[in-house]
C-alpha positions as CSV (number, residue, x, y, z in Angstrom):
1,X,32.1,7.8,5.3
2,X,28.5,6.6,4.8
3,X,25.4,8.6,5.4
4,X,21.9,7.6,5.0
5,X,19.9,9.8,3.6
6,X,16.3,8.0,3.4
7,X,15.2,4.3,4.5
8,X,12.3,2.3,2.7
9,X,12.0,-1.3,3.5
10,X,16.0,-2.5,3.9
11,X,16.6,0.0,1.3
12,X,18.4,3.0,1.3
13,X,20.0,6.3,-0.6
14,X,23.2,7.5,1.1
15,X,26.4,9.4,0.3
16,X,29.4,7.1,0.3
17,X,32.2,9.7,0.7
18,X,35.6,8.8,-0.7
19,X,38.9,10.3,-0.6
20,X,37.8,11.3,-5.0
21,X,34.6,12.6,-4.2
22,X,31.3,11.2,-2.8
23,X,28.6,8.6,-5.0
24,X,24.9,8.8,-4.2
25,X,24.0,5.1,-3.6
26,X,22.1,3.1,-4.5
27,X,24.8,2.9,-7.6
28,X,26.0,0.8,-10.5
29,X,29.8,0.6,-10.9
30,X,30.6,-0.3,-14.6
31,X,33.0,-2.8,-15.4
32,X,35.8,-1.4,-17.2
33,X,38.7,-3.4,-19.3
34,X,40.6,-0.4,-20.8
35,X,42.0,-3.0,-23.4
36,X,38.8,-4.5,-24.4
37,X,36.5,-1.5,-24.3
38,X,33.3,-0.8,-26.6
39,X,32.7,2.3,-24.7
40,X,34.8,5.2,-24.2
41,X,35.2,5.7,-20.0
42,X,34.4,9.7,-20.9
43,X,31.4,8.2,-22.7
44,X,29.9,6.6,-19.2
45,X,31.0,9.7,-17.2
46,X,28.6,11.7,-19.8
47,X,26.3,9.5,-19.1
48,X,25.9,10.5,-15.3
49,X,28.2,7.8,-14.2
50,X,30.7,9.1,-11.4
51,X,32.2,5.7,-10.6
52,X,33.6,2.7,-12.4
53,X,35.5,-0.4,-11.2
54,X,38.5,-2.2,-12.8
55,X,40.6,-5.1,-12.2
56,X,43.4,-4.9,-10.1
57,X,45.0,-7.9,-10.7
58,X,45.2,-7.2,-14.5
59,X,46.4,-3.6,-14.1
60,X,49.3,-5.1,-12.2
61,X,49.8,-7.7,-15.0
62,X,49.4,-5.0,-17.6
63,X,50.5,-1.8,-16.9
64,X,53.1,-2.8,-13.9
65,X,55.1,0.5,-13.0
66,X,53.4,2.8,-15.4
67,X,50.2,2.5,-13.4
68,X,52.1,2.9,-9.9
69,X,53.9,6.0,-11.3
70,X,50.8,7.1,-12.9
71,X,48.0,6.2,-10.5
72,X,44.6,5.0,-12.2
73,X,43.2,7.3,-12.7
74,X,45.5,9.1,-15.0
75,X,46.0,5.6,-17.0
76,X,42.2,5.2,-17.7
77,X,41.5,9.0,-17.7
78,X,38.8,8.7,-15.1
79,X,39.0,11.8,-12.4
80,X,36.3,10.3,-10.9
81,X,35.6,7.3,-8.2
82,X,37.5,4.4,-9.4
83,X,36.7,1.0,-7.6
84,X,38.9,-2.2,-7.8
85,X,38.2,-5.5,-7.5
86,X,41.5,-7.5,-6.6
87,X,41.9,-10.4,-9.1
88,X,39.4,-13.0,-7.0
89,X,37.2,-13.1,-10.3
90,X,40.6,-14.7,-12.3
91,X,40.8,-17.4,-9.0
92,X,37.1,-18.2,-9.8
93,X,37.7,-18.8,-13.5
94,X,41.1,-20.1,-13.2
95,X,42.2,-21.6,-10.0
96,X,44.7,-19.4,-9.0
97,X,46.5,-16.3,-10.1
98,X,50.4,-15.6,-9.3
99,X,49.7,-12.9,-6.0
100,X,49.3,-12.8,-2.7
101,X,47.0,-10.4,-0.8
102,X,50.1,-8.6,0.1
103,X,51.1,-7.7,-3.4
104,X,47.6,-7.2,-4.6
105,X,46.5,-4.5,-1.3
106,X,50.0,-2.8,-1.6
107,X,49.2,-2.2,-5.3
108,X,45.8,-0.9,-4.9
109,X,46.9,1.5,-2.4
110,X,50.0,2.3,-4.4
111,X,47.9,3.3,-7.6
112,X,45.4,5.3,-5.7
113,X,42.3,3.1,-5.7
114,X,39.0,5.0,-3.9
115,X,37.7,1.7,-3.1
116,X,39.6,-1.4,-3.2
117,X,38.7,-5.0,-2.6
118,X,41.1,-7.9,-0.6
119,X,42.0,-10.8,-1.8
120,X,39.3,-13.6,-1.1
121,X,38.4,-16.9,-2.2
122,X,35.1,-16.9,-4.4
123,X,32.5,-19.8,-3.4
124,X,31.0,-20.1,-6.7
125,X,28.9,-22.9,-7.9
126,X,31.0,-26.0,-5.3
127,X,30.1,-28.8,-3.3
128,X,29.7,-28.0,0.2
129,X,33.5,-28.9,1.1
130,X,35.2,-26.1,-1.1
131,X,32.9,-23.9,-0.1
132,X,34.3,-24.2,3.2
133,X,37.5,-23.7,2.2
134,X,36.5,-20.7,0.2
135,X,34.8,-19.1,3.4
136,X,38.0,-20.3,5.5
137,X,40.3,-18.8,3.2
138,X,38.7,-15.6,3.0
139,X,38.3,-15.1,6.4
140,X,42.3,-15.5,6.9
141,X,43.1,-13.3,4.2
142,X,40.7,-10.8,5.7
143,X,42.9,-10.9,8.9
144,X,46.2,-10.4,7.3
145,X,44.7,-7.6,5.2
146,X,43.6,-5.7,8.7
147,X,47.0,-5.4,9.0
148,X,47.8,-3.8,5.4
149,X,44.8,-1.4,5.0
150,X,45.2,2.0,4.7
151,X,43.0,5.3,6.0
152,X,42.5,6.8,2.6
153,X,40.8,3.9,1.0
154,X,37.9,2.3,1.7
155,X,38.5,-1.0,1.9
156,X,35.9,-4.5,1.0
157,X,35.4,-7.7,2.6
158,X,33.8,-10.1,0.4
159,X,31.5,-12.5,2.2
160,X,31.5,-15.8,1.0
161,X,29.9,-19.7,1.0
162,X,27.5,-19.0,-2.2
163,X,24.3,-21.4,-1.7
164,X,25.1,-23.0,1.7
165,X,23.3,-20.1,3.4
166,X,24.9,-21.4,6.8
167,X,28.7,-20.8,5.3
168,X,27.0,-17.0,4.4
169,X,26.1,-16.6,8.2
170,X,29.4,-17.7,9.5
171,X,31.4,-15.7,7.0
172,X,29.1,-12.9,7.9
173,X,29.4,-13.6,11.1
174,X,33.2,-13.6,12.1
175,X,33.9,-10.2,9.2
176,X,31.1,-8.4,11.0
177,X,33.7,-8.0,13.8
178,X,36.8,-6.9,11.4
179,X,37.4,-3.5,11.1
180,X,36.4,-3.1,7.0
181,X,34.3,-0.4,5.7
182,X,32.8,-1.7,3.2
183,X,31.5,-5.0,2.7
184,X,30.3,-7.1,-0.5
185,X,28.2,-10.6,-1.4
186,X,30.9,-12.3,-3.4
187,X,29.7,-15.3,-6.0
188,X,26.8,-14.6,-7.1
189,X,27.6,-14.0,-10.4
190,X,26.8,-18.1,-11.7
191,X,23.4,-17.5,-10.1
192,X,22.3,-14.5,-11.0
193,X,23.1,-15.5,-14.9
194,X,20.7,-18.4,-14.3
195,X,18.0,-15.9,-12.9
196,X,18.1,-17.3,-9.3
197,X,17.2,-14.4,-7.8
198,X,15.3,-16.3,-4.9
199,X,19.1,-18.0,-3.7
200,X,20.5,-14.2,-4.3
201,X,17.9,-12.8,-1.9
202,X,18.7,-15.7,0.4
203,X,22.4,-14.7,0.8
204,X,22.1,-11.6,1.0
205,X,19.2,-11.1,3.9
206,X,21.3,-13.8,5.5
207,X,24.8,-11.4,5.4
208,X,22.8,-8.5,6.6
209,X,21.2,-10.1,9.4
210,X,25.2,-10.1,10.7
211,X,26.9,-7.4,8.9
212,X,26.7,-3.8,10.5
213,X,24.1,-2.3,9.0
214,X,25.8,1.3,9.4
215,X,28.1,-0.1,6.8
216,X,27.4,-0.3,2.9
217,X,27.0,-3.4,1.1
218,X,28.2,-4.2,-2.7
219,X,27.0,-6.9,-4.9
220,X,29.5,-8.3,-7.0
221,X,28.5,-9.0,-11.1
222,X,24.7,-7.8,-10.8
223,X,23.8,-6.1,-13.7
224,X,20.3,-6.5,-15.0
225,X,17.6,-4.4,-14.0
226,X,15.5,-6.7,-12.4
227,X,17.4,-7.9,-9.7
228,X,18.3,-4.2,-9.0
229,X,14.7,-3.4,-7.0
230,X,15.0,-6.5,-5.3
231,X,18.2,-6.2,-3.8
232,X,18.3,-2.8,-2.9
233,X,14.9,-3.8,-0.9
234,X,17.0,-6.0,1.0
235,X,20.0,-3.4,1.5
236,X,22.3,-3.8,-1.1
237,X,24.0,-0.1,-2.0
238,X,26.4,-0.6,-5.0
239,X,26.8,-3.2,-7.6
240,X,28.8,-4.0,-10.4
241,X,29.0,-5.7,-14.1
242,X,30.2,-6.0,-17.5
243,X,27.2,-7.2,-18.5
244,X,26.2,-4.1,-20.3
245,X,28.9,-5.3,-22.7
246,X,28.4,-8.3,-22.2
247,X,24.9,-8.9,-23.3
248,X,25.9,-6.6,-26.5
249,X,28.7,-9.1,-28.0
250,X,25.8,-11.1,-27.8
251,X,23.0,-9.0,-29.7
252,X,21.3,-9.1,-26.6
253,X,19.0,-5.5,-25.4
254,X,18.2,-4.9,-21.8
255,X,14.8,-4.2,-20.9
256,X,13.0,-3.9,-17.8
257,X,11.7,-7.1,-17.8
258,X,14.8,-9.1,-19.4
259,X,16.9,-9.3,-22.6
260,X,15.9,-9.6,-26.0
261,X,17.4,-10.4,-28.7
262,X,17.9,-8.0,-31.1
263,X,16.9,-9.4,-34.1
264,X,13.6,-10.8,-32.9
265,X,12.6,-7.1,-31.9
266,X,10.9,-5.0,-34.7
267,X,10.8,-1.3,-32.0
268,X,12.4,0.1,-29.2
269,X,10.9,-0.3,-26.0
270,X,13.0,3.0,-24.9
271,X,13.7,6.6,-26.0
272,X,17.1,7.0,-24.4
273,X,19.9,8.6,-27.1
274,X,20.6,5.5,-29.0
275,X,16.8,4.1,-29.7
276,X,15.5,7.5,-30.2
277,X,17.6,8.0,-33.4
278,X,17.7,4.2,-34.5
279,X,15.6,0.8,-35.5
280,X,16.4,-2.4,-35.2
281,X,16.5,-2.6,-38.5
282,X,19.3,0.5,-38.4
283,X,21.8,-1.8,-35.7
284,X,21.3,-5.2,-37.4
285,X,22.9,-3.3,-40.6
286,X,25.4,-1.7,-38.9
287,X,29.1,-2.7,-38.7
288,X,29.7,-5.0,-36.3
289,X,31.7,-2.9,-33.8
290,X,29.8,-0.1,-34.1
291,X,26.7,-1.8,-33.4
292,X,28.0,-3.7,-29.9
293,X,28.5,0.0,-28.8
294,X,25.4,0.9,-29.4
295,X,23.7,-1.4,-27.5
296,X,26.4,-1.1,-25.1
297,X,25.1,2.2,-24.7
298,X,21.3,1.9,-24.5
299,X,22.2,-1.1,-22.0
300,X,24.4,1.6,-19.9
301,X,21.3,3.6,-19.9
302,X,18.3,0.7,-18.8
303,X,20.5,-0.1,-16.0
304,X,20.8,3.5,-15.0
305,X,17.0,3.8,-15.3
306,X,15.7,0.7,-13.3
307,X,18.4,2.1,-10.4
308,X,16.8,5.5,-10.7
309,X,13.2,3.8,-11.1
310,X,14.3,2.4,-7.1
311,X,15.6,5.2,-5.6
312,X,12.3,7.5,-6.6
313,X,9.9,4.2,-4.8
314,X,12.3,4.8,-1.8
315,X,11.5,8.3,-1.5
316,X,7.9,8.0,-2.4
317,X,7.7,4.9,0.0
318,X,6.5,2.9,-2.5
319,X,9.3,0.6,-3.0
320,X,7.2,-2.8,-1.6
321,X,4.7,-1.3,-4.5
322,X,7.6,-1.5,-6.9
323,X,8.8,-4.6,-6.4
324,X,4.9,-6.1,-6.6
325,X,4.8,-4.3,-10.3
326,X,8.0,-5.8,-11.8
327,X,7.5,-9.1,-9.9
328,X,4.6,-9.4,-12.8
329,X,7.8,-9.1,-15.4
330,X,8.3,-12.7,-15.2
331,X,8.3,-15.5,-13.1
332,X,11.6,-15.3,-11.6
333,X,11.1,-11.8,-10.4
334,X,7.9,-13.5,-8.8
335,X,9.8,-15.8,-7.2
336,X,12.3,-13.1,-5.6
337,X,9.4,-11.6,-4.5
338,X,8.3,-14.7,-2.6
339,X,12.0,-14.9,-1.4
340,X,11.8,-10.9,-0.4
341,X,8.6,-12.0,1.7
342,X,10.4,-13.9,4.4
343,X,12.7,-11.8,5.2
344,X,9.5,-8.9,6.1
345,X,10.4,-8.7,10.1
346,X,14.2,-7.7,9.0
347,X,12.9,-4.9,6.5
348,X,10.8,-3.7,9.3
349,X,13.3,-3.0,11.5
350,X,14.8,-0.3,9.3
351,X,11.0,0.8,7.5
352,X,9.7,4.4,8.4
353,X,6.3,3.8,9.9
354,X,5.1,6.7,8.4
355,X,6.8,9.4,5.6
356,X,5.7,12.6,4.2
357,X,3.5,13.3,1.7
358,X,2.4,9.4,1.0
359,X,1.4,8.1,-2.1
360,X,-1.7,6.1,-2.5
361,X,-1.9,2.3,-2.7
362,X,-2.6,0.4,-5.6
363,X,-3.4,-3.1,-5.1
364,X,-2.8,-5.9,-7.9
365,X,-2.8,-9.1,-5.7
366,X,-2.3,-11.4,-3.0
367,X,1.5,-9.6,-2.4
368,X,0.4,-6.7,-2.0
369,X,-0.8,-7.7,1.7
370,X,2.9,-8.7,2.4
371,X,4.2,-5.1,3.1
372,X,4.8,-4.4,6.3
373,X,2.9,-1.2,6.5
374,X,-0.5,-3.6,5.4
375,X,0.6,-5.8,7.7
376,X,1.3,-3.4,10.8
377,X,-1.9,-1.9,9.9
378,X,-4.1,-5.0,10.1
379,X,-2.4,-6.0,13.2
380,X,-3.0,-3.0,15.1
381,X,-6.5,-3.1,14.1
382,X,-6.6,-6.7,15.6
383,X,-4.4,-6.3,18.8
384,X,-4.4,-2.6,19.2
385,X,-8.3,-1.1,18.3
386,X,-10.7,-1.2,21.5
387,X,-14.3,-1.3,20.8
388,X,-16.2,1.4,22.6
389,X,-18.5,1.1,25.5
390,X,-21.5,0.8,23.1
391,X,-24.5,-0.9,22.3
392,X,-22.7,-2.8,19.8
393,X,-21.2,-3.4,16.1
394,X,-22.0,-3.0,12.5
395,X,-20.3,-4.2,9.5
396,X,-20.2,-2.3,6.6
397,X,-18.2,-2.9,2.8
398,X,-16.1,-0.4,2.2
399,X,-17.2,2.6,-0.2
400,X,-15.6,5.5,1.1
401,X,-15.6,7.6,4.2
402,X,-19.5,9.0,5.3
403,X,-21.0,10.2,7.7
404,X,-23.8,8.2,9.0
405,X,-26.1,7.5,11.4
406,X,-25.1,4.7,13.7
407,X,-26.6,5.9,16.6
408,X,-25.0,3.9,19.8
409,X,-23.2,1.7,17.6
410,X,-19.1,0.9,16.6
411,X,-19.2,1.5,12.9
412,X,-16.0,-1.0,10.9
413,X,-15.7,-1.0,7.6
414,X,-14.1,-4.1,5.6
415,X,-12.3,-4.2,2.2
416,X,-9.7,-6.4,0.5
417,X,-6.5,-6.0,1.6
418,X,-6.9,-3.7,3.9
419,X,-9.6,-5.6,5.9
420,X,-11.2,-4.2,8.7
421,X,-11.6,-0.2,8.4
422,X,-12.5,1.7,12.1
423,X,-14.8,4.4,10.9
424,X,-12.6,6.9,13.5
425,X,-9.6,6.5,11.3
426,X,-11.2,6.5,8.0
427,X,-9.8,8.4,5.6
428,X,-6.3,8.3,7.5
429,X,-3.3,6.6,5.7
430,X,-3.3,3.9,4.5
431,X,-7.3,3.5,4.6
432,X,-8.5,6.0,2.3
433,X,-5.5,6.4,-0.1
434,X,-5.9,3.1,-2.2
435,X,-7.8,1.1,-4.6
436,X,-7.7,-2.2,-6.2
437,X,-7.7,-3.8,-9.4
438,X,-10.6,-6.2,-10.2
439,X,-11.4,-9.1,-10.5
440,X,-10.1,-9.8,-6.6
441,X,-8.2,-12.9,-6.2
442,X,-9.2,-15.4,-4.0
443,X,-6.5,-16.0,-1.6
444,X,-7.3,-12.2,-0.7
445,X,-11.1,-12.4,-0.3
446,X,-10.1,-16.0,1.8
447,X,-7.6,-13.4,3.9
448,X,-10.7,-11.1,3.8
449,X,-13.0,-13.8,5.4
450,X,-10.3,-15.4,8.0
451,X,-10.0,-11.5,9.0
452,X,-13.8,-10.8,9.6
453,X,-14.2,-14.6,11.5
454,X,-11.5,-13.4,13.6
455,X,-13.1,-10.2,14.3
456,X,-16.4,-11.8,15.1
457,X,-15.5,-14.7,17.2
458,X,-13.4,-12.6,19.4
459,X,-16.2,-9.6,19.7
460,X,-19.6,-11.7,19.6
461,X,-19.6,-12.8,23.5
462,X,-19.9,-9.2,24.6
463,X,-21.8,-6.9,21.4
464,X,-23.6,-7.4,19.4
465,X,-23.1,-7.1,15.5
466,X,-24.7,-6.5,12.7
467,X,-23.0,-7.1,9.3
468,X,-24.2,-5.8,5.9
469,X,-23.6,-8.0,2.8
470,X,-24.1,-7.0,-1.0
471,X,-25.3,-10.4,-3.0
472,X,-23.6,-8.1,-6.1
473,X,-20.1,-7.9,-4.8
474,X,-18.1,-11.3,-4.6
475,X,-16.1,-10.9,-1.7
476,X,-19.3,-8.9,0.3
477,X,-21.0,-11.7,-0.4
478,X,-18.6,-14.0,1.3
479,X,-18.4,-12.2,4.1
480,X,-22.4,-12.5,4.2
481,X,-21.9,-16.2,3.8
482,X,-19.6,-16.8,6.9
483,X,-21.3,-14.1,9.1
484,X,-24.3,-16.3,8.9
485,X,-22.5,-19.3,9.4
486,X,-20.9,-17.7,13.0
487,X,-24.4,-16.9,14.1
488,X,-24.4,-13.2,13.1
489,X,-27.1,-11.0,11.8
490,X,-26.5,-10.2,8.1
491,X,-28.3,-7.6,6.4
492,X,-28.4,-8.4,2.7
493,X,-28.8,-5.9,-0.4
């Protein structure tokens, strides 16, 4: 049902197969309301999207027999992969709706759902004792559903408890042993529309750390670029949202680095269909209908780009490099970042030591040292690297790979971020292929420093070592500085 094409960090592209055809994941699932629409269904399939979800619960209310007769995908004209969520959104907004999973799973199989979501009990925003109840309830439903699933649909288990990251584990937990294919982050919808993407990161490493990690994973309401990267990093496959229509009623244009409204901008950041051929200007004039589909549109089209933007760092191996880049967007995306950063030792598990055809590092600051290829690589160089039987060591910055004459010496060359270079791998990945933006900061020359007094107090009792320091290069010169103060000859220029 689910194979996994490539691996970068947690990250993956895969093939979900269903019994309508197969989706290349990481994906976006529009939202679709066929009564409420701005945008034609046949519109999104033209614009490369093979899948879509819909509301269950408001089908049944809506359509009732025609849809069972019918089957969805004749009612909304979509041939393609239809997804549906099972009314749990209404409970969150409402309290309660008038089903029971029974009714709701019998339904979705009935009108031919691809991918079909139980019953649950969304967290949300709560205090700490209806969350419980929330994760409770969900985790009984998800019993009694075992016993009404099908074989031609794939079928979701919402994990629930929302902030109280211990409810997550347990929910994870206990559904990790249920026999679902498919499993989904429920909640986070509240947070992610206050940009905590640092709480959103939390939840989710926590429900993989549980969750089989053969099975794909669905985040429920994300829909904004810049939590996209983030999450996928962290193993998330599919996601969903209106917010493409959403942030339209409200004049509001996706970008890759938030929204904007569109009055306040004068150009189009983008050249997809709709801002190629129109201003600002053009959609502020325009009828107010015709404008929200516009924008609808371009949105459709940003959010298809930042998942695409993902998927090419995953088969680059660049995706930790990715996620540095937007993290500069603003300071929430920082802050996921941050988040992202202790969860490394997961993302490892899954992260190809080594792929094909590498691309070269380009270092921007102190995060760049938290991917776990720069981290496996300085602490190999620590642990792993034995000094030869020689007369000793010299210390050299970093200005390429020579050849030189070192006679009966061990030759190391040192360089922020990287740190300590042995000249018999130099010019092997990752030590040759990068370079860094200056001015350095000064948490990485302080890394640099702690790196080289490391290296020195642990080698000094048996070589000895020699260390060359440039006056006109900051962090060369602190080097210098703390060589001297361990005792160490330093050769200045």
């Amino acid at each position: 049902m689910f194979i996994i094409k490539d691996f970068e960090l947690a990250g993956r592209i895969g093939i979900l197969k269903t019994n309508r055809g197969i989706i290349e994941t990481p994906a976006f699932f529009p939202v679709i309301d066929p009564l409420k629409q701005d945008v034609g269904i046949k519109e999104i399939e033209e614009m490369g999207f093979n899948q879509i979800i819909t509301n269950a619960y408001l089908s049944y209310k809506r359509f009732g027999e025609k849809v069972i007769s019918e089957g969805i995908h004749e009612v909304l004209g979509f041939d393609k992969v239809i997804m549906t969520d099972s009314g749990a959104y209404q409970v969150l907004k409402y309290g309660s709706i008038d089903v029971n999973q029974e009714t709701v799973m019998n339904f979705e199989k009935a009108i031919g759902s691809d991918i079909a979501v139980i019953l649950d009990k969304p967290t949300g925003d709560t205090d700490l004792k209806e969350a419980e109840e929330s994760v409770e309830e969900t985790l009984k439903n998800a019993y009694d559903a075992v016993k009404l699933k099908d074989d031609k649909t794939i079928w979701v288990l919402p994990i629930q408890g929302g902030k109280y990251l211990n409810l997550v584990e347990k929910s994870a937990r206990e559904s990790s042993n249920l026999p679902f294919e498919m499993f989904a982050i429920g909640s986070p919808t509240v947070f992610l529309e206050k940009y905590g993407y640092n709480l959103i990161i939390d939840m989710i490493a926590t429900a993989k750390k549980y969750l089989p990690p053969e099975k794909p994973l669905h985040l429920f309401g994300g829909g904004h670029p810049l939590i996209f990267p983030f999450a996928i990093a962290m193993g998330v496959d599919t996601f969903d949202s209106a917010s493409y229509e959403l942030y339209a009623k409200d004049d509001r244009y996706i970008t890759d680095y938030g929204t904007e409204k569109l009055e306040d901008l004068e150009y189009f950041p983008c050249n997809c269909p709709v801002c190629s051929k129109y201003t600002p200007k053009d959609l502020m004039e325009m009828d107010v209908k015709e404008r929200r589909k516009l924008l609808s549109i371009h949105n459709l089209y940003a959010i298809k780009k930042s998942i695409n933007r993902t998927k090419q760092a995953i088969r680059e191996g660049r995706l930790w490099e990715f996620l540095v880049e937007i993290s500069r967007y603003r300071p929430e995306a920082q802050s996921a970042l941050r988040s992202l950063s202790k969860h490394i030792k997961y993302m490892d598990r899954f992260n190809p030591k080594y792929k094909g055809n590498p691309r070269g590092l380009k270092f921007y600051g102190i995060e760049n040292t938290w991917n776990p290829r720069i981290i496996n690589y300085k602490s190999w160089v620590l642990t792993k690297y034995e000094i030869k039987g020689k007369d000793g060591i010299i210390m050299k910055p970093y200005r390429g790979c020579k050849k030189e004459d070192i006679k009966n010496m061990n030759l190391i060359y040192y360089a922020p971020y990287l740190g300590l270079i042995p000249y018999e791998i130099c010019g092997l990945y990752p030590t040759a292929q990068f370079h860094y933006v200056n001015p350095i900061p000064k948490e990485v020359e302080n890394e640099l420093v702690n790196t080289i007094r490391a290296f020195i107090i642990k080698n000094r009792q048996n070589k000895i070592i020699k260390v060359f320091a440039d006056k006109n290069i900051l962090f060369s010169y602190s080097v210098g500085i703390e060589a001297e103060k361990l005792g160490v000859e330093v050769l200045w220029s």
